[in-house]
C-alpha positions as CSV (number, residue, x, y, z in Angstrom):
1,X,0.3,13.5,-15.0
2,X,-2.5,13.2,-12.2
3,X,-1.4,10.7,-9.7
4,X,-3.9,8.6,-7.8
5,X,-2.7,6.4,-4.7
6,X,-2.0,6.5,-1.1
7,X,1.9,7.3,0.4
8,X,2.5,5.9,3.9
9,X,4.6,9.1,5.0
10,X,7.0,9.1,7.5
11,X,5.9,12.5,9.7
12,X,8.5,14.6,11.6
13,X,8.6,16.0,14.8
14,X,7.9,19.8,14.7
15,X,5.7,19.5,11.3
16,X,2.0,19.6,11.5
17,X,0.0,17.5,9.4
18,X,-1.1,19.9,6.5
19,X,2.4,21.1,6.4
20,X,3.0,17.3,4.9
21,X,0.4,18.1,2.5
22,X,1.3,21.2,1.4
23,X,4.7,19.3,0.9
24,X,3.6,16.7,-1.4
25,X,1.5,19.2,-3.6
26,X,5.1,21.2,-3.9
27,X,6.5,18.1,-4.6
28,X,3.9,16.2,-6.6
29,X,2.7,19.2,-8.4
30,X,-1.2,18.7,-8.0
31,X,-3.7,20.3,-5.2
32,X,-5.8,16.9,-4.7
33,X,-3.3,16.1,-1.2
34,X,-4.5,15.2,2.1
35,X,-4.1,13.5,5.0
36,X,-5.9,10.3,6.9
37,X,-5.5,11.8,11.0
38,X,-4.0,14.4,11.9
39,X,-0.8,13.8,14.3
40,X,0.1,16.7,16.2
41,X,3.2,18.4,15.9
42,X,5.4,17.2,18.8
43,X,4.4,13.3,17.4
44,X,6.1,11.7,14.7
45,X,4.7,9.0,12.8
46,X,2.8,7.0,9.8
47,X,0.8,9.8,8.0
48,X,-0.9,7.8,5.1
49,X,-1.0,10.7,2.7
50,X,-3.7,10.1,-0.6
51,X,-3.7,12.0,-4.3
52,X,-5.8,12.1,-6.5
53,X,-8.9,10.4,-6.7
54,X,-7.5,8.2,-3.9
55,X,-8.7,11.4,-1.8
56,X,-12.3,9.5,-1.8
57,X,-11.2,6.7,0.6
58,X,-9.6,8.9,3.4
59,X,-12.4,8.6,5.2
60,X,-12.5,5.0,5.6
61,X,-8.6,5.0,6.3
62,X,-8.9,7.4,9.1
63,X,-11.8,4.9,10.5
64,X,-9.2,2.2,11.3
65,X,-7.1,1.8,14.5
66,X,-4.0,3.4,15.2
67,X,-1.2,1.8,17.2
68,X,1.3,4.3,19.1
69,X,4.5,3.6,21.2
70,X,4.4,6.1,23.8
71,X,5.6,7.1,27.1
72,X,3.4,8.9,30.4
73,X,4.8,10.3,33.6
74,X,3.8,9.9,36.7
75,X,4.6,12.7,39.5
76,X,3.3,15.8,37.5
77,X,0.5,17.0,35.6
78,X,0.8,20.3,32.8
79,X,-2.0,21.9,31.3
80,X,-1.4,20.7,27.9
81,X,-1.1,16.9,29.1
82,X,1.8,16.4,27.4
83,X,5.4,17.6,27.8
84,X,4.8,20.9,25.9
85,X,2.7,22.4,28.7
86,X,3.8,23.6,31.8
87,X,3.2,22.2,35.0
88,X,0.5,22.5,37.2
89,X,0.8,20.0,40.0
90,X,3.5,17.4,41.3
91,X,4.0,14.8,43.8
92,X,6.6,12.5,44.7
93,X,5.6,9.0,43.1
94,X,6.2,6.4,46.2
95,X,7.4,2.5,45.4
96,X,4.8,1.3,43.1
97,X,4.1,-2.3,42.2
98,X,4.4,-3.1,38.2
99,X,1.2,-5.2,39.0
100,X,-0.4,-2.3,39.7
101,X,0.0,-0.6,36.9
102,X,-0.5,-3.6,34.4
103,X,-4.1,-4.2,36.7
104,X,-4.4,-0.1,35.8
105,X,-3.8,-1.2,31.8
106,X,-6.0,-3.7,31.8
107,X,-9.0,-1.2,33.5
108,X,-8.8,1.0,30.6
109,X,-8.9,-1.6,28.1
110,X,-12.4,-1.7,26.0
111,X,-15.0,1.0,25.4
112,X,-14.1,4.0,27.6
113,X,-15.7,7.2,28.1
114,X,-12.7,10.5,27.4
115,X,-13.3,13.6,28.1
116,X,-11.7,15.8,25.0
117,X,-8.5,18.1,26.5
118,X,-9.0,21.5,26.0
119,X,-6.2,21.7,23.2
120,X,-8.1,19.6,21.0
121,X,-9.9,20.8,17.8
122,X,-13.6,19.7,19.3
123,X,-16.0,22.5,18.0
124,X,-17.5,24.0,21.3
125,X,-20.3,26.7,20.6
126,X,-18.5,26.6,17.0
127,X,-15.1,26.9,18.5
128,X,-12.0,25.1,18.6
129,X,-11.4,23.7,22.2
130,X,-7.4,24.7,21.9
131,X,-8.8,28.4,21.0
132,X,-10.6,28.8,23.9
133,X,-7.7,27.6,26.0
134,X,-5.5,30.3,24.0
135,X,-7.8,32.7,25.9
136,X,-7.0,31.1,29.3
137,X,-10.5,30.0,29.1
138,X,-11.6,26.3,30.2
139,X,-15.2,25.6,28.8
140,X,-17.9,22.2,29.7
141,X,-16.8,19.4,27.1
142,X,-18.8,16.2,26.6
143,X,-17.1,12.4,26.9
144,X,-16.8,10.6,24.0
145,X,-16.5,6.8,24.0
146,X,-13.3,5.5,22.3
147,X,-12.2,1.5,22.4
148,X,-8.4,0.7,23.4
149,X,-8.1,-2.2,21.9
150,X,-4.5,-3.3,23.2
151,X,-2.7,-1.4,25.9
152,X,0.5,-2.6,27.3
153,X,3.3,-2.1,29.3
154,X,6.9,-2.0,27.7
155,X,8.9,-0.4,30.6
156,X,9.2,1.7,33.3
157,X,12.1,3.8,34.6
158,X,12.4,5.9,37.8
159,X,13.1,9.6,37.0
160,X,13.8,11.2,40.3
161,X,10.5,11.7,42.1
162,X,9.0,11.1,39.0
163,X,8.1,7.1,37.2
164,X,8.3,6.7,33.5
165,X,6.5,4.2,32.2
166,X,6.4,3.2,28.5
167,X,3.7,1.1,25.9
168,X,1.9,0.6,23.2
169,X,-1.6,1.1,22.4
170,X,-4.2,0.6,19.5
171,X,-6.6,2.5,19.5
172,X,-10.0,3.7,18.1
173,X,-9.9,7.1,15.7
174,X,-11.1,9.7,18.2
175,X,-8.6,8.7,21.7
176,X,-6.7,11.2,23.0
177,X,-3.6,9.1,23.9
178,X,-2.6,12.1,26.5
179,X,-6.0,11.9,28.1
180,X,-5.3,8.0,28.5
181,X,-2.5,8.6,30.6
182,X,-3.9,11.7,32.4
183,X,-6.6,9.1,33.1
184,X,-4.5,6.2,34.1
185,X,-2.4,8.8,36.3
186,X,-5.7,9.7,38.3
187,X,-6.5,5.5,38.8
188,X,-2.8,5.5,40.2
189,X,-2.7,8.3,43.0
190,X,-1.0,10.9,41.0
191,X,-0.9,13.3,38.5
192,X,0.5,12.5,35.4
193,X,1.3,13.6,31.6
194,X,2.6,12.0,28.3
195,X,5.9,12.7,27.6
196,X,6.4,11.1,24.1
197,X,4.6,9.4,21.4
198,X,4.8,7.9,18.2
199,X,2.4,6.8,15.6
200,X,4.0,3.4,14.7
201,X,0.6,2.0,12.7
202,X,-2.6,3.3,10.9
203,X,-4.6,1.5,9.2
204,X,-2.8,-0.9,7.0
205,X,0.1,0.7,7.1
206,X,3.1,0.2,9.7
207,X,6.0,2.2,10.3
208,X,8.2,0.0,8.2
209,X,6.6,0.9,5.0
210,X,7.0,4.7,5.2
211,X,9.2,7.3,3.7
212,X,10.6,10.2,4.6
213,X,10.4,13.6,3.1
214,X,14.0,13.2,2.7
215,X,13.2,10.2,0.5
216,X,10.0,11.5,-1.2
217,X,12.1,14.7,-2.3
218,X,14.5,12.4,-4.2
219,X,10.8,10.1,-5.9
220,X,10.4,13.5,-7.2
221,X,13.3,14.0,-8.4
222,X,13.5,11.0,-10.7
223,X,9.7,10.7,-11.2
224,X,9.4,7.3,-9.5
225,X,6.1,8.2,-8.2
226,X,4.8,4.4,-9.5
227,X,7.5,3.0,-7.5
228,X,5.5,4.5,-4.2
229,X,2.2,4.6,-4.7
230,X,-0.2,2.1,-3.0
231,X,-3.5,1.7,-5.1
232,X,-6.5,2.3,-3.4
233,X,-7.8,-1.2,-3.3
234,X,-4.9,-1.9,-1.6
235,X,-4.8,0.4,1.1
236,X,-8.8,-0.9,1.3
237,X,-7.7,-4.4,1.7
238,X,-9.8,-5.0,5.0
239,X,-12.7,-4.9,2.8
240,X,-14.0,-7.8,1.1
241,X,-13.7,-8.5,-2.6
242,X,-16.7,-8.8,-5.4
243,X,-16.0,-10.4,-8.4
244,X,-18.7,-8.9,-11.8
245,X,-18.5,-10.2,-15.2
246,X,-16.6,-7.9,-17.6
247,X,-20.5,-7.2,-19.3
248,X,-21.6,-5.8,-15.7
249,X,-18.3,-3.4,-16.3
250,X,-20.1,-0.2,-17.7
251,X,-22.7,-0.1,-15.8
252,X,-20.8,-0.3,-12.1
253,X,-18.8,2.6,-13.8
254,X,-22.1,4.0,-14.7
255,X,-23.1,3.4,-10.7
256,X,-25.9,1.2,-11.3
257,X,-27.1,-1.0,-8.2
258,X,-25.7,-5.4,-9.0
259,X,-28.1,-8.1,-7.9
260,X,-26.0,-10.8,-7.1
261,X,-26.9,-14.5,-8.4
262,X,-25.2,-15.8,-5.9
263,X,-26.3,-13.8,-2.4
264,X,-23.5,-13.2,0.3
265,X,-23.5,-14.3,3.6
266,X,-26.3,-11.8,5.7
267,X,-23.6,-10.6,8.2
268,X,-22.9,-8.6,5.2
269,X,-25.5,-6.3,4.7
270,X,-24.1,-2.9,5.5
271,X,-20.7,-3.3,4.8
272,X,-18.4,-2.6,1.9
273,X,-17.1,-4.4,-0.8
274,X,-14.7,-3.7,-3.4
275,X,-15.7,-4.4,-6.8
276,X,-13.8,-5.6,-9.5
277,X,-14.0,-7.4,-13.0
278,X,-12.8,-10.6,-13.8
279,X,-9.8,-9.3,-15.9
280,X,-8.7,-7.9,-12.5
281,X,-10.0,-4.3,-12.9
282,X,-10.7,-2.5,-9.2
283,X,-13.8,0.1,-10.1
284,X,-15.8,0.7,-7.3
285,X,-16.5,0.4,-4.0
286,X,-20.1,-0.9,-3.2
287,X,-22.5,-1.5,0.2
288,X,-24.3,-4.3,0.8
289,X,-27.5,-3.1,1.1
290,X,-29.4,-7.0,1.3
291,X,-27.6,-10.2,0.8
292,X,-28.2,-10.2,-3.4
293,X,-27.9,-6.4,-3.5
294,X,-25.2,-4.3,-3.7
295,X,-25.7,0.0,-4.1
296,X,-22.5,2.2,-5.4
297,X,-20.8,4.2,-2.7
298,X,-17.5,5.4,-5.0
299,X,-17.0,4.7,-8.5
300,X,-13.4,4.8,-9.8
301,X,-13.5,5.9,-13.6
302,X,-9.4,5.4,-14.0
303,X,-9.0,3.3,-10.7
């Protein structure tokens, strides 16, 4: 049986991300796996995995924010920006006002220019950035604007010479939470690393809806694969909805482009919508291209 849905999946510390994959093509039995961001493999996290034809709408899953709970140092800097590397530079962190450090938060809220780390997999003269830094090699990178969309303090705790301070951010696809609090480090006085992080949101999907592998072992076991599967108009459920008669059925399957009789509002030109008949049935999703025209982007034949 092919299934066709999304799985908000619980991801482990030490795993990678196509390690989950290859998992749930063990488990499921079909090769039509992946994954909607990758999560590196000291984060755990929600790891929306899609099967099937539900493989079409990663992309616009992997467009959405992403919320993490996290934690930075202040007092050292490593050369991985996170507590797997080793460190580079400390300095004692003196008394610092938490006013100061919220008025730091609220700096980097918005559109802000990063600057990729060099373990990242940005293609540089066709190369990963984290294999030219297996070389010992440090090459030019370009910024890249991101948008933080919250960024909060939850807590702070003095380590020794060292501050922890913990919160939450959401986050455009593309931030490098690490290089956020490298960056917030270097607004401070000091240098600075994140020391933990966890992926507690993506997209629609929060950390209370996952499963573990634990749990998606024992799905497999029984064959309750219905019981876990999120359709994809579901997990698309920031898009807006467009209703065709059951006659106009056939030919959205077919991919044919729908003038509407009744034109949507013109904020809409551009943007998705998911299509559906009036028995209910979800089969494609369409872009506005004017207000009374609508051109197929994916057709679901079995959606």
């Amino acid at each position: 049986m092919t299934l066709l849905g999304v799985i908000p999946v619980w991801k482990p510390a030490g795993m990678t991300s196509h390690d989950v994959v290859v998992e749930l093509r063990r488990l499921t039995g079909q090769r039509k796996v992946g994954h909607t961001g990758t999560l590196d493999p000291a984060v755990e996290g929600v790891l929306p995995i899609c099967l099937g034809q539900a493989t079409r709408i990663a992309e616009y899953l992997q467009e959405l924010p992403k919320r993490y709970a996290g934690s930075m140092v202040l007092g050292a800097s490593t050369d991985t920006q996170d507590q797997t590397g080793r460190i580079l530079r400390e300095e004692p962190v003196g008394p610092l006002d938490p006013s100061r450090i919220d008025e730091a938060f609220r700096r980097f809220r918005g559109e802000i220019d990063q600057v990729p780390p060099m373990v990242s997999a940005v293609r540089v003269e066709g190369r990963r950035l984290y294999e030219w830094a297996r070389e010992g090699k440090e090459v030019p990178r370009r910024a890249r604007r991101v948008k933080i969309y919250e960024l909060v303090r939850t807590g702070m705790e003095r380590e020794g010479n060292r501050l922890r301070i913990d919160f939450e951010v959401l986050c455009s696809k593309g931030t490098y939470v690490r290089t956020l609090c490298v960056d917030i480090g270097a607004w401070l006085g000091y240098p600075a690393h994140m020391s933990r992080l966890v992926r507690v949101q993506s997209g629609p999907f929060f950390l209370q809806d996952t499963l573990t592998l634990e749990e998606l072992r024992e799905v497999a076991r029984r064959g309750a694969w219905g019981d876990v599967l999120v359709s994809p108009d579901a997990a698309l459920g920031h898009f807006p909805l467009l209703v065709v008669p059951s006659s106009a059925r056939q030919g959205v399957l077919n991919g044919m482009w729908l003038q509407l009789e009744d034109p949507l509002d013109s904020r809409a030109v551009g943007r998705l919508v998911r299509v559906y008949t009036e028995e209910g049935e979800f089969c494609a999703l369409y872009r506005m291209s004017a207000p009374d025209v609508a051109r197929p982007e994916k057709v679901f034949r079995n959606g």
